[in-house]
N, C-alpha and C positions, 0 to 999 in steps of 0.2 A: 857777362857771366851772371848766373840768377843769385840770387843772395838766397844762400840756405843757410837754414837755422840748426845750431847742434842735433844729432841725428838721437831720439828718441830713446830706439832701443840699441844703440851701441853700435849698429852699419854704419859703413864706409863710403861716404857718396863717390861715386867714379863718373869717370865721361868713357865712349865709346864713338870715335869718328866726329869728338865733337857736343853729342848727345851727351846731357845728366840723366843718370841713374840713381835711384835711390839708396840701392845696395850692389854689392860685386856679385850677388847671387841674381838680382832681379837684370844686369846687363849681359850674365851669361847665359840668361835662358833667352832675353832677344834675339842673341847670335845663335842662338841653337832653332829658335823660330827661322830667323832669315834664313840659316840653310835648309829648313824645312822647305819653306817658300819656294827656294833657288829648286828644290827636288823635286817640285810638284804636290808634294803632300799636304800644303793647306796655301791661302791665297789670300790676299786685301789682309794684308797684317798693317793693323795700326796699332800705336800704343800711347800710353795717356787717356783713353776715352773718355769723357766726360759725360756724366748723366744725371737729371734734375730727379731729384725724387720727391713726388708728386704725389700726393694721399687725397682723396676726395676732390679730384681738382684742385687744389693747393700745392705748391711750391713748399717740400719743408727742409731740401737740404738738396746735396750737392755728392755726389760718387765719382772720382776718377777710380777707375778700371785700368789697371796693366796694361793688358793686352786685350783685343781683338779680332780674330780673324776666319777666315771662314774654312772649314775643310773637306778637302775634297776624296768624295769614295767611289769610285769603281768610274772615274775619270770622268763624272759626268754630275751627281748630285753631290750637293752641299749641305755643310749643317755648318748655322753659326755656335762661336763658341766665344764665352767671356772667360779669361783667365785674371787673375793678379795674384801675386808671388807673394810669400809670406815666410822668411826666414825662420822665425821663431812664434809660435802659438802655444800660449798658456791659458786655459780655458780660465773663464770664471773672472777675467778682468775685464775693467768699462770698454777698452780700447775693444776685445776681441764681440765683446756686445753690442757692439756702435757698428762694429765692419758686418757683423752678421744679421743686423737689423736693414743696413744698405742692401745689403745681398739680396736678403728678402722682398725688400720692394721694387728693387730693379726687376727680378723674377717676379714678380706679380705684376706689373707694369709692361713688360718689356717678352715673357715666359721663357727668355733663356737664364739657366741657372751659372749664377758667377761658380765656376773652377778655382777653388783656392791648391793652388801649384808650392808647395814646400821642396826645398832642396833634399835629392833623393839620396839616398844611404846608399854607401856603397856596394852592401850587399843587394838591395835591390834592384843596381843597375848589374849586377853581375848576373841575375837573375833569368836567364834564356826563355825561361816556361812562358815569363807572362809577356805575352806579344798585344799591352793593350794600342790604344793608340796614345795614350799620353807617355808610354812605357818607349814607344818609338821614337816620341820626342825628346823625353829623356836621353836615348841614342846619340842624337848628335850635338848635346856636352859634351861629348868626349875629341870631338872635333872645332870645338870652339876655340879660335887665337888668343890665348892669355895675354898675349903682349899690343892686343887690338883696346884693352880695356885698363886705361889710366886713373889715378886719385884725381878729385874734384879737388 
């Protein structure tokens, strides 16, 4: 078991089949990826990604990335996509300045822009009109096993 340090901003570390989570909202959007996965609707999900961030050829720092994976449209092309989950965003702190300076250079680096994924309001899942595709994903939260997902 990995030694974690008290959690930050007041999340609850869980495990899922084993797997640590950082938060109980960042292990139910996994499970809401995998049965994505399982449906065909996106493919090569990995999570943790790890990425160097690199300025002038120099090494200045280091990004884990949530999630990764690639999704699929009209059963044939791909678009890659970086996601990580963020419970709670209060503009105008170092914390949220540091993750969106990371953001920035991975997309300048790498030209996919990190997906910052907050947990959806209920009335926005209730929401039928907007059929985006993160809106989809959203979807199958509602299908996620609560009882798949244990305290760390």
């Amino acid at each position: 078991m990995p030694n974690l340090s008290p959690a930050k901003y007041r999340n609850k570390f869980v495990r899922v089949d084993g797997v640590h989570f950082h938060s109980k909202w960042e292990a139910q959007y996994w499970l809401a990826l995998e049965l994505a996965q399982q449906d065909g609707l996106i493919d090569r999900l990995r999570r943790q990604v790890r990425y160097d961030l690199v300025v002038n050829g120099q090494k200045v720092g280091r990004a884990v990335i949530d999630f990764a994976f690639m999704r699929i449209e009209n059963n044939a092309a791909r678009q890659f996509h970086l996601q990580d989950c963020k419970g709670y965003i209060r503009n105008g702190t170092p914390a949220t300045a540091l993750w969106k300076l990371k953001y920035a250079i991975i997309e300048a680096t790498t030209g996919t822009k990190v997906e910052v994924i907050t947990k959806p309001r209920r009335k926005d899942l209730a929401d039928n009109t907007i059929q985006t595709f993160q809106s989809r994903l959203y979807s199958y939260l509602a299908h996620v096993p609560s009882d798949r997902i244990t305290p760390s």
